[in-house]
C-alpha positions as CSV (number, residue, x, y, z in Angstrom):
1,X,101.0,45.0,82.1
2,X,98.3,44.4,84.7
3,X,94.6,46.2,84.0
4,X,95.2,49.1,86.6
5,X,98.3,49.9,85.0
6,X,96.5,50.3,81.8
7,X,94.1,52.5,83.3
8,X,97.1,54.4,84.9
9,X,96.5,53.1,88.2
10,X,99.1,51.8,90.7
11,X,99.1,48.0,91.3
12,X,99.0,48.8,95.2
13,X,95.6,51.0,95.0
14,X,93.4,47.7,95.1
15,X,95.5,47.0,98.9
16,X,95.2,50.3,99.8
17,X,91.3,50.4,99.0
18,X,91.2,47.4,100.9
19,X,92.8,48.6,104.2
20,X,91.1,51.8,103.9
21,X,87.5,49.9,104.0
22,X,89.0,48.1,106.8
23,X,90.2,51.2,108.8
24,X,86.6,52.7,108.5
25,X,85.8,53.7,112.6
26,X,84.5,56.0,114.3
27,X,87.7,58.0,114.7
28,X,87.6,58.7,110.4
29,X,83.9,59.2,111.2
30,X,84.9,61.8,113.8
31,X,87.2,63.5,111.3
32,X,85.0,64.0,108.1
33,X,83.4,67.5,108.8
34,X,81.3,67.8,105.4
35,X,79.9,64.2,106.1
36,X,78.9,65.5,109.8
37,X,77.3,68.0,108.3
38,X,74.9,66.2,105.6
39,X,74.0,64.0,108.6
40,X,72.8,66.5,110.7
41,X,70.7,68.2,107.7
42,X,69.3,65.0,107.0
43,X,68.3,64.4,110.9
44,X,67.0,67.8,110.9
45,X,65.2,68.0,107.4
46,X,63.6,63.9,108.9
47,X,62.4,65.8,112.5
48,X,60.7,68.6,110.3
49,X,58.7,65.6,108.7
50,X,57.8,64.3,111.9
51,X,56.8,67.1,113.4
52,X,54.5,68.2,110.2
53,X,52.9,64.0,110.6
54,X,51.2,65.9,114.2
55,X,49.5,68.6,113.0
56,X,45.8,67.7,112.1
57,X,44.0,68.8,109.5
58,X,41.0,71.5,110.5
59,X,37.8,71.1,110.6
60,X,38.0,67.2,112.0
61,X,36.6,65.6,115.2
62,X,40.0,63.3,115.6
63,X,37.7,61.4,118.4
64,X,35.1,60.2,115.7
65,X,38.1,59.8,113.4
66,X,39.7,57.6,115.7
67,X,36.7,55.4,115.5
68,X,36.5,55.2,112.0
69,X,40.1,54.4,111.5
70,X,40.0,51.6,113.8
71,X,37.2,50.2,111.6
72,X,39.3,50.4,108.4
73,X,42.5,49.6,109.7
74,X,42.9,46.9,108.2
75,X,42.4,47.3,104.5
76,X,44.2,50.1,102.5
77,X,44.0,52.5,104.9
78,X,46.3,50.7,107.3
79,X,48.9,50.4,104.5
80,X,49.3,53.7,103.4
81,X,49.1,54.9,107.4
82,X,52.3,52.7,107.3
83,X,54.1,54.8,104.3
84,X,52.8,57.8,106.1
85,X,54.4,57.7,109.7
86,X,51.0,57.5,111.0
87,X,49.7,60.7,109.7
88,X,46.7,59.2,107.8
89,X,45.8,58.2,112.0
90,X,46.0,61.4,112.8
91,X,45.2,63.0,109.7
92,X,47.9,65.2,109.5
93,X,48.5,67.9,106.6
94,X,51.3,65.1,105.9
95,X,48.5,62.6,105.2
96,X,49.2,62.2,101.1
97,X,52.8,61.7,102.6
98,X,55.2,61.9,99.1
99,X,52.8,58.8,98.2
100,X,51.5,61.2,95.1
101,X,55.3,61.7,93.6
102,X,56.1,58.2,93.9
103,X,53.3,57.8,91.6
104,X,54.4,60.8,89.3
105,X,58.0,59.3,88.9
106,X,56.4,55.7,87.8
107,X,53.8,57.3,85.4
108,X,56.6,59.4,83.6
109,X,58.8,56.5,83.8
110,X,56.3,54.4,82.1
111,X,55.4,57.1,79.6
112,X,59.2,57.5,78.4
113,X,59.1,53.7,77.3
114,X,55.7,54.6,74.8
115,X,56.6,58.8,73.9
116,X,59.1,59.3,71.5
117,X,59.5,63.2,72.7
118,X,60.0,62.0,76.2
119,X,62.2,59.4,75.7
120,X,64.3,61.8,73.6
121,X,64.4,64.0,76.7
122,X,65.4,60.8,78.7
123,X,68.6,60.1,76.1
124,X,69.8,64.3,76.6
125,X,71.7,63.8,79.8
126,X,71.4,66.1,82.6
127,X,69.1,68.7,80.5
128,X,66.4,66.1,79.9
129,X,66.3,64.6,83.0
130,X,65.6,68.5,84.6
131,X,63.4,68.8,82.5
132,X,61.6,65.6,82.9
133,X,61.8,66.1,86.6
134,X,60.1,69.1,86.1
135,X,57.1,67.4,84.4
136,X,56.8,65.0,87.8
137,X,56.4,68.1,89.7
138,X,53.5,69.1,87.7
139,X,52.0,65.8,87.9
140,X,52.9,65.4,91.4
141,X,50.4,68.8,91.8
142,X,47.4,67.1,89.7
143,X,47.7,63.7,91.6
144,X,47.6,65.5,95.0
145,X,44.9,67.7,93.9
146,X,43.2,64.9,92.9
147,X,43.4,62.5,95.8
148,X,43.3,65.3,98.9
149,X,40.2,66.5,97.0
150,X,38.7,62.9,97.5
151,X,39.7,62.5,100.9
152,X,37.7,66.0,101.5
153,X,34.9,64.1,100.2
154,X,35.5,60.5,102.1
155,X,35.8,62.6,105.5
156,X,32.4,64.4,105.1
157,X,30.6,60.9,103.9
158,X,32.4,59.6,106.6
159,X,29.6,59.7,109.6
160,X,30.1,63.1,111.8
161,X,33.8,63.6,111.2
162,X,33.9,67.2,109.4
163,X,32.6,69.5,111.9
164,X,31.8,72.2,108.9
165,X,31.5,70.1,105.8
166,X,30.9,72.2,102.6
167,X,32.4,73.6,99.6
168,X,35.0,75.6,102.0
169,X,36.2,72.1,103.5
170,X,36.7,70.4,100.6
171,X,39.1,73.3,99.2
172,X,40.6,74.0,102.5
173,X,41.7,70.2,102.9
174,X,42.6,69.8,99.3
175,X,45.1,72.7,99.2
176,X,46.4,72.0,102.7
177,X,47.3,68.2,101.9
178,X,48.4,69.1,98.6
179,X,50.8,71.3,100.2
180,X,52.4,69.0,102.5
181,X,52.6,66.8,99.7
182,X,54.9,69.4,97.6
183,X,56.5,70.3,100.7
184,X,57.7,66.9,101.5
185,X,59.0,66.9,97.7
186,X,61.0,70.1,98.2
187,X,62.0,68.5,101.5
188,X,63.5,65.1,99.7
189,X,65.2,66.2,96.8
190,X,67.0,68.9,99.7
191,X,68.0,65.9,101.6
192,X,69.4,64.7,98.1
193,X,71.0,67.1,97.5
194,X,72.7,67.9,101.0
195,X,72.3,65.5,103.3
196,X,73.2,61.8,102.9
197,X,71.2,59.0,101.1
198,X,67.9,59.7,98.8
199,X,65.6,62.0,100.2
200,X,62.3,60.4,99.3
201,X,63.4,57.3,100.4
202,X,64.6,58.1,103.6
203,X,60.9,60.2,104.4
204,X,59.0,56.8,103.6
205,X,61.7,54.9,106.1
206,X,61.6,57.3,109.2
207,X,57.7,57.1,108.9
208,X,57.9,53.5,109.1
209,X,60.3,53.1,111.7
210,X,58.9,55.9,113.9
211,X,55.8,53.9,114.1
212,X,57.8,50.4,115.1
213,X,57.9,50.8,119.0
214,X,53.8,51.7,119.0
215,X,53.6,48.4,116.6
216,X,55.7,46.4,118.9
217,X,54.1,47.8,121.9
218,X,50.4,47.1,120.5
219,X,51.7,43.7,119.6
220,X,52.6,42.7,123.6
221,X,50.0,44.4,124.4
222,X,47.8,41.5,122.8
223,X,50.3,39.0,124.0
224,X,49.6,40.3,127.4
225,X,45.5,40.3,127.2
226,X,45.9,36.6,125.7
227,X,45.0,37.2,122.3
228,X,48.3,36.4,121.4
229,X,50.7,33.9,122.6
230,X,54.0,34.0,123.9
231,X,55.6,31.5,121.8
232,X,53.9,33.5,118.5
233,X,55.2,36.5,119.7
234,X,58.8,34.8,119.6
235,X,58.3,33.4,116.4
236,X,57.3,36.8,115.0
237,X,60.6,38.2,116.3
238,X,62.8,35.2,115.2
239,X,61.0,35.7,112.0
240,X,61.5,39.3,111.3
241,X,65.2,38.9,111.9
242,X,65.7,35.8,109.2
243,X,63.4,38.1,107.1
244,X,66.0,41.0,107.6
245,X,69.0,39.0,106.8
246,X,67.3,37.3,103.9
247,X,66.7,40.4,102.2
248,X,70.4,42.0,102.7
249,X,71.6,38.3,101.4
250,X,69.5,39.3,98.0
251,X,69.5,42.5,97.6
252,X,73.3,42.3,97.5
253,X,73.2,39.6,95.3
254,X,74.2,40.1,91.4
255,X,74.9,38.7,88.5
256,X,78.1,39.6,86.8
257,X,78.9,39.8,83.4
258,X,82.1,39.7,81.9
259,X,82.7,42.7,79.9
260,X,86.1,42.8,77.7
261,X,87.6,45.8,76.0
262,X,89.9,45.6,73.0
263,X,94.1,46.7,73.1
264,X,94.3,50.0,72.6
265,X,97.4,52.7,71.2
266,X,98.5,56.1,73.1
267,X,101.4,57.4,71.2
268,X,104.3,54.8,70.6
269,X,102.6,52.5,73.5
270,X,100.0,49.6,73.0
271,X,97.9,49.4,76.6
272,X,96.7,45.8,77.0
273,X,93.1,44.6,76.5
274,X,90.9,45.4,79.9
275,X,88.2,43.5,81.8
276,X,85.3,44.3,83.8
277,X,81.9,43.3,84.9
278,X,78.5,44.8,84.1
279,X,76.6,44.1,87.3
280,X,72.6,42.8,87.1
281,X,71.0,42.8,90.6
282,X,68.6,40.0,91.4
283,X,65.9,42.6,92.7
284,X,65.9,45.4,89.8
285,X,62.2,46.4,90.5
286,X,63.3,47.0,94.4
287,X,59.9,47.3,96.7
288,X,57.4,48.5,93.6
289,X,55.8,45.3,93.1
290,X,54.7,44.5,96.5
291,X,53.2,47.8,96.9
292,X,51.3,48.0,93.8
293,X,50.0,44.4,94.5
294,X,49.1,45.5,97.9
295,X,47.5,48.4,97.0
296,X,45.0,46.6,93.8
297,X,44.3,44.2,96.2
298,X,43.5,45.9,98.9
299,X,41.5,48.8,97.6
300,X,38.2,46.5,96.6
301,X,37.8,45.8,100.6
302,X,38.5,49.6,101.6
303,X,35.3,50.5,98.8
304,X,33.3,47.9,100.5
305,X,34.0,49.0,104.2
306,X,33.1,52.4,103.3
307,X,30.0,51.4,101.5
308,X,28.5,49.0,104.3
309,X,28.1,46.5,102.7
310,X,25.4,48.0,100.1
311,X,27.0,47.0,96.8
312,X,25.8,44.1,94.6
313,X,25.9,40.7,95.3
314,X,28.7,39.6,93.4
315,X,30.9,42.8,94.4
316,X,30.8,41.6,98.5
317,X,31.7,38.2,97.2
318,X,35.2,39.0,95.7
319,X,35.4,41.7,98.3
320,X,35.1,38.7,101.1
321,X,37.5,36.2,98.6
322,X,40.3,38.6,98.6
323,X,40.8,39.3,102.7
324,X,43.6,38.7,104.3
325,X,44.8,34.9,104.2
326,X,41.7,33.7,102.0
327,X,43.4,31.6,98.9
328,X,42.1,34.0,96.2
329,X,43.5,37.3,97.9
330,X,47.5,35.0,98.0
331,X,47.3,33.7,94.8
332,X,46.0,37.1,93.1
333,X,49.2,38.6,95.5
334,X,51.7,36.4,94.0
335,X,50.7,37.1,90.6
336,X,50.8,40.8,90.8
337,X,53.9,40.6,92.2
338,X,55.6,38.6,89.7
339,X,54.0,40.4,87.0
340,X,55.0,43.8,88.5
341,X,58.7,42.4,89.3
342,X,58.7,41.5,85.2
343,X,57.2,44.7,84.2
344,X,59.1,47.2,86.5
345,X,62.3,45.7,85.7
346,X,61.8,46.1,81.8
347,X,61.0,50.0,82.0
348,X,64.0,50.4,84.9
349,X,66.1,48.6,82.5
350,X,67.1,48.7,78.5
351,X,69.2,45.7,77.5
352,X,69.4,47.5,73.9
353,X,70.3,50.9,75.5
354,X,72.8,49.3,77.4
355,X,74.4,47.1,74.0
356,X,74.2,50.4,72.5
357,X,76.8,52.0,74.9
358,X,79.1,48.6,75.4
359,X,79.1,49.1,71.3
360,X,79.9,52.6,71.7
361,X,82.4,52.2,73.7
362,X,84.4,49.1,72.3
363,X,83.1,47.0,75.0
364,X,81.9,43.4,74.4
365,X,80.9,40.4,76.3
366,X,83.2,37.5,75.2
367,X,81.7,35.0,72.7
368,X,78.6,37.3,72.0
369,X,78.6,39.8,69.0
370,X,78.0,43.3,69.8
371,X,75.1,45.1,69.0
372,X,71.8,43.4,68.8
373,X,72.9,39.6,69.7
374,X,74.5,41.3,72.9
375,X,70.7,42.9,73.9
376,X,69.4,39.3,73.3
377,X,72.0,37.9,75.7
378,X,71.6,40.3,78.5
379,X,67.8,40.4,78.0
380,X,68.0,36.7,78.7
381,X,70.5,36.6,81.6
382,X,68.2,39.7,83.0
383,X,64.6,37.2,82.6
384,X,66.1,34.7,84.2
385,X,67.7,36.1,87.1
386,X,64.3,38.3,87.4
387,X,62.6,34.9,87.6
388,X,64.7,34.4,91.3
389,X,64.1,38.0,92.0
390,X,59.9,37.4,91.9
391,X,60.3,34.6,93.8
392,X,62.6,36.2,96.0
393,X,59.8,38.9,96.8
394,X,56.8,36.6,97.3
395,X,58.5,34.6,99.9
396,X,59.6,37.9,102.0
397,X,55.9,38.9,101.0
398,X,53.6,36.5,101.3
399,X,54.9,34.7,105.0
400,X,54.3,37.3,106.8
401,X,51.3,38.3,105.4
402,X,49.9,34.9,106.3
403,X,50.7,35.8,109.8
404,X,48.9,39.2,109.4
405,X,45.6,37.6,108.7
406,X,46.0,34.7,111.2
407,X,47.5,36.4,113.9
408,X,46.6,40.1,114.4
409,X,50.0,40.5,113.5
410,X,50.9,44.7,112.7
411,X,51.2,45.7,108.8
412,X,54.9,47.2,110.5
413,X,56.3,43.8,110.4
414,X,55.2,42.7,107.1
415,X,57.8,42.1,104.1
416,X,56.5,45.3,102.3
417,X,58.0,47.3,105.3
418,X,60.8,45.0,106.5
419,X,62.1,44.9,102.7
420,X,61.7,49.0,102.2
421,X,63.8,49.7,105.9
422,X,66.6,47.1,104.7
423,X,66.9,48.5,101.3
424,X,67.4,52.2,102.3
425,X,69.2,51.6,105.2
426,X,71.6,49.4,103.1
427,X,71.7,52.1,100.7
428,X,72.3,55.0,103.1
429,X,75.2,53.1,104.6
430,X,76.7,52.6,101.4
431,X,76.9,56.3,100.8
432,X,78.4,57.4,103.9
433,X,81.1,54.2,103.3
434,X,81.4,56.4,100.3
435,X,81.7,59.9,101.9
436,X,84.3,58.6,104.2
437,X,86.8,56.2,101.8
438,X,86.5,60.2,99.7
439,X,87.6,61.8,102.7
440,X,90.3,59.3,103.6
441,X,91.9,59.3,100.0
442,X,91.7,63.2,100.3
443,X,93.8,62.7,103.5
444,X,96.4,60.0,101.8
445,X,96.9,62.9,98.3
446,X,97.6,65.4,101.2
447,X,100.1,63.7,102.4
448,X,101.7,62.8,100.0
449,X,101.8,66.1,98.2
450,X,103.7,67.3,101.7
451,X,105.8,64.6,101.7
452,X,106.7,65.4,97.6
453,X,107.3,69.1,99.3
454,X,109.5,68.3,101.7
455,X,111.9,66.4,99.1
């Protein structure tokens, strides 16, 4: 008796799955109503956002702020106007972007692994995880509070930017960025929840690709005036495409275990011993530890541009060591990012939760006691394959950030935003392969139930 069998599965599904994936077109496409409709929420819900990234906040001179942009463009600033779809250019109410929630979601994740209340809540199922969602939403409010209230106060020390600056400002910009921020919230988890793919991810991707032609454009631009050459400009191109495919060669790559589950009795009839994999991906900490690093690294230069150069001695010395391309600012990069790959992966990821539920469930991987001996094992295979993964990142990292510093190059095509587009995208397309192998096996039970009728 085969494993699908056991599991009261025809033999033949496996073929059928397979010719289904095949027969995936436009014409199935054409055909699944409720996935039409998610898409066109989720195109609608994505315009809303871009729309929101061109309103500008009140009380700014967006001439002078133009200028002092410009001037910071290149440290942290530039980075987060990348996440942002350009609103931190035109400082838009969206300016915060969901930048502040991201954060929330980390800090909660990293305060389940220390709080024994709130990693209680994490172990209730869908009641904790409600309830834990609602606590990101609270600190989602504090952090935007918190960080629209400084930008209030970096506009007005800013030269002549706030026309008004004052007590009135400083509110007025604080509760109108802190708004977009919750809006943009409420806007992802809709797009979640009825539209297709995540919601949050999906805001941070069409800011980033909305911004691509203007990069590209800028980019022949300075091909044109000669400060960049033809032949860089092609291997910028060429380079962003092996990038691409790199990145969808390891982010689908995994590590498979071989999980094995004992025979088991129903009634009179013993059901043969069945086999599956638990699968480890070589990238668990996704695109967190290239924007942390960037974002350490990059916010010493950011104080210093804003300062003028008035700080101590030894402050303007690290702050010139860690630009773009200088040894200390790659080395410090590669080490955040491996120690961010290591440390995102362990909260992401319990190897004694996970022993826990194989036990539970009379799983076990062959020649490995269950229980703790299984945690050891798959905290080991889950080190080393994390080991690639860090690697994996600094390369897709750290090449193009060379160019970046050497050749003008935009922050659009840098790994940080090439590796975010390829994973949602991958990740989007996965779930409307999903939406439409449901609709199709809907289709085949129909049929057959009409066919069982007419007998």
């Amino acid at each position: 008796m085969t494993a699908q069998q056991a599991a009261g599965e025809s033999p033949r599904w496996p073929q059928q799955r397979q010719q289904l994936a095949a027969n995936l077109n436009f014409g199935a496409f054409a055909k699944a109503d409720e996935l039409k409709k998610r898409i066109w929420f989720t195109l609608g819900a994505l315009l809303v956002y871009r729309l929101g990234t061109y309103i500008p906040l009140p009380g700014i001179d967006p001439n002078i702020w133009e200028q002092v942009f410009r001037s910071q463009a290149g440290g942290i600033l530039g980075m987060f106007n990348m996440f942002a779809g350009g609103g931190i250019h035109r400082m838009a109410i969206f300016a915060l972007n969901i930048m502040p929630y991201i954060s929330a979601s980390i800090i909660i994740q990293l305060l389940t692994t220390v709080s024994p209340q709130l990693e209680a809540l994490k172990k209730e199922g869908e009641a904790g995880r409600k309830t834990l969602n609602q606590y990101t939403r609270y600190l989602t409010v504090i952090l935007a509070a918190f960080q629209s209230y400084g930008i209030a106060v970096g506009l007005e020390g800013a030269g002549n930017v706030v026309s008004d600056p004052g007590m009135f400002f400083r509110l007025s910009t604080a509760i109108t960025l802190t708004g977009g921020t919750m809006f943009l919230m409420w806007l992802g988890e809709q797009i979640t929840s009825r539209g297709i793919g995540n919601g949050i991810s999906l805001i941070i991707l069409s800011g980033i690709v909305a911004e691509l032609p203007a990069a590209l454009a800028n980019m022949l631009e300075l091909g044109r005036q000669g400060a960049m050459s033809t032949g860089l400009i092609l291997v910028v191109i060429i380079m962003a495409v092996a990038v691409i495919a790199f990145i969808v060669f390891m982010e689908r790559a995994q590590r498979r275990l071989l999980i094995q589950y004992p025979k088991r009795q129903v009634g009179n009839k013993m059901f043969e011993g069945q086999s599956s994999h638990l699968p480890l991906k070589l990238n668990t900490s996704g695109v967190i530890p290239p924007i942390f690093a960037s974002s350490l690294l990059l916010l010493p230069t950011t104080v210093a541009n804003f300062n003028a150069g008035s700080g101590p001695e030894w402050f303007q010395w690290i702050t010139t060591q860690l630009g773009h391309g200088r040894p200390l600012f790659l080395i410090m990069y590669l080490a955040l990012i491996v120690f961010f790959a290591f440390f995102y992966t362990a909260i992401v990821f319990n190897p004694t939760e996970t022993a826990d539920n194989l036990k539970k469930h009379g799983g076990f991987i062959p020649g490995i006691r269950p229980g703790e001996r299984t945690a050891e094992y798959i905290d080991y295979v889950l080190s080393r394959i994390t080991v690639l993964g860090a690697i994996y990142l600094a390369i897709v990292c750290l090449i193009p950030e060379i160019l970046i510093s050497y050749a003008s190059v935009p922050f659009y095509f840098g790994g940080t935003s090439l590796l975010i587009v390829v994973s949602v995208t991958m990740d989007t397309v996965a779930q409307v392969q999903g939406y439409l192998l449901a609709h199709q096996y809907e289709g085949l039970i129909r049929k057959s139930k009409l066919r069982g009728r007419r007998r």
